[in-house]
N, C-alpha and C positions, 0 to 999 in steps of 0.2 A: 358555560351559558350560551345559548341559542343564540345567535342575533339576525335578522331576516330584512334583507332593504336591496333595494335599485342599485343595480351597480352604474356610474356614472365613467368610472375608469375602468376600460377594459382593456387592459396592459397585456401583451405579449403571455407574460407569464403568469396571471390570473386564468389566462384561457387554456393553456395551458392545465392547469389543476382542475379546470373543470372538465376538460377532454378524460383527465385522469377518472374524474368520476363516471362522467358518463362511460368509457368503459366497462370500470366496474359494475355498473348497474346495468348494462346492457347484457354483460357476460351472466349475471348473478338470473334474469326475469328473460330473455330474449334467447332460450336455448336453441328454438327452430333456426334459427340464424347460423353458418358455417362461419369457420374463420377466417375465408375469404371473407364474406360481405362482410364482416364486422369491418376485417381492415381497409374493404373498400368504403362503407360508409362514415370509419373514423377518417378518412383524408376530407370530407366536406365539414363534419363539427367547427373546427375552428372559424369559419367562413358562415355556417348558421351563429355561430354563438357570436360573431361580430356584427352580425346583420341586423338581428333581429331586433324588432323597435326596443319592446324593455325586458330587461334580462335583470330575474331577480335570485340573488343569493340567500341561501341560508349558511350561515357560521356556524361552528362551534371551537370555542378557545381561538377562533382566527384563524380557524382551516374551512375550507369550504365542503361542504357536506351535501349538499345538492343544489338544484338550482330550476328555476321557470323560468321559460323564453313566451311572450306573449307579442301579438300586432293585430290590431282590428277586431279586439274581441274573439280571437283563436287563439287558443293553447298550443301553441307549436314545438315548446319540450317541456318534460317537467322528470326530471334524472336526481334519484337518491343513492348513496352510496350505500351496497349492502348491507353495513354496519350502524346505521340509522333507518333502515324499513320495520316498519309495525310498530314504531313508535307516535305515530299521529302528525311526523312531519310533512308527509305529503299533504296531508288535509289544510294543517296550519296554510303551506303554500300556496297548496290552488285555493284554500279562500283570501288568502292576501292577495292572489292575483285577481279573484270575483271581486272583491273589495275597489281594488285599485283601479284596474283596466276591463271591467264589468267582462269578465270569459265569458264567452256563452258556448262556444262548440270547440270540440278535439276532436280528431281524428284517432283510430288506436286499430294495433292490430289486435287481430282476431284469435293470432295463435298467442296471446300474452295475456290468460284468462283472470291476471289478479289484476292487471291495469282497466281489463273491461266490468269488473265489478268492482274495484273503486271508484271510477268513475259512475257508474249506475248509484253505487249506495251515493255518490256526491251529487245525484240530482239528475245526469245526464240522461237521456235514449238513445237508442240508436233510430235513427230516420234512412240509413242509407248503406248499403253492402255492397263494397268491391271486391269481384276477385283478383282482381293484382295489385300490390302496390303503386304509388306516384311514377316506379321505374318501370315498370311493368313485369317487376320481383313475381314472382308464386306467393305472393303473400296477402291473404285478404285483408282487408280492412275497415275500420267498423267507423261510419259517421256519426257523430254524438255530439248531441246540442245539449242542454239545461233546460229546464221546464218552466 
């Protein structure tokens, strides 16, 4: 059984697990990515995932299976483990997160064509095109609000 809420305790090893995921789902949707930057961008996760205002999980059986990071109405992550995509859990999540902490925009790369059309079928546009990343990576990225 699914269970989806606010994590209040973000324990060492909670984050942990979800580093775990987010891996996975990075390696499974983010091929353009080398594995350099994977393992350079996995050494900041734990330090987003402690930062971020609310950080929501989804369960199953009491393992964690993905998760939303939200502050000020942006989408800042939202990581499914391989093994639960196409099942409608993202959608469940970013609307628990519209629901809760009203999302209106994410950001999303460019070269991760199934994250920019779930977002589009979820409402969003793009308003905005970068060609580098935050780091100033070769990575475009795509600005998207809600309508």
């Amino acid at each position: 059984s699914m269970q989806i809420y606010e994590l209040s305790d973000r324990s060492p090893q909670l984050l942990d697990r979800l580093v775990r995921v987010w891996e996975a789902s990075v390696r499974a949707t983010h091929t353009f990515l080398s594995e350099e930057d994977i393992r350079r961008i996995k050494a900041y996760v734990p330090q987003a995932l402690g930062g971020v205002a609310h950080l929501v999980v989804a369960e199953d059986r009491g393992e964690p299976v993905a998760f939303l990071g939200t502050e000020a109405g942006r989408l800042e992550m939202l990581f499914l483990s391989p093994a639960h995509r196409g099942c409608g859990l993202g959608r469940q999540l970013l609307e628990y997160g519209i629901a809760h902490y009203d999302i209106r925009e994410v950001t999303v790369n460019e070269q991760n064509p199934q994250a920019v059309s779930f977002y589009t079928h979820m409402g969003f546009h793009t308003y905005k095109r970068t060609e580098q990343d935050e780091q100033g990576g070769p990575y475009p990225l795509l600005y998207m609000a809600r309508k």
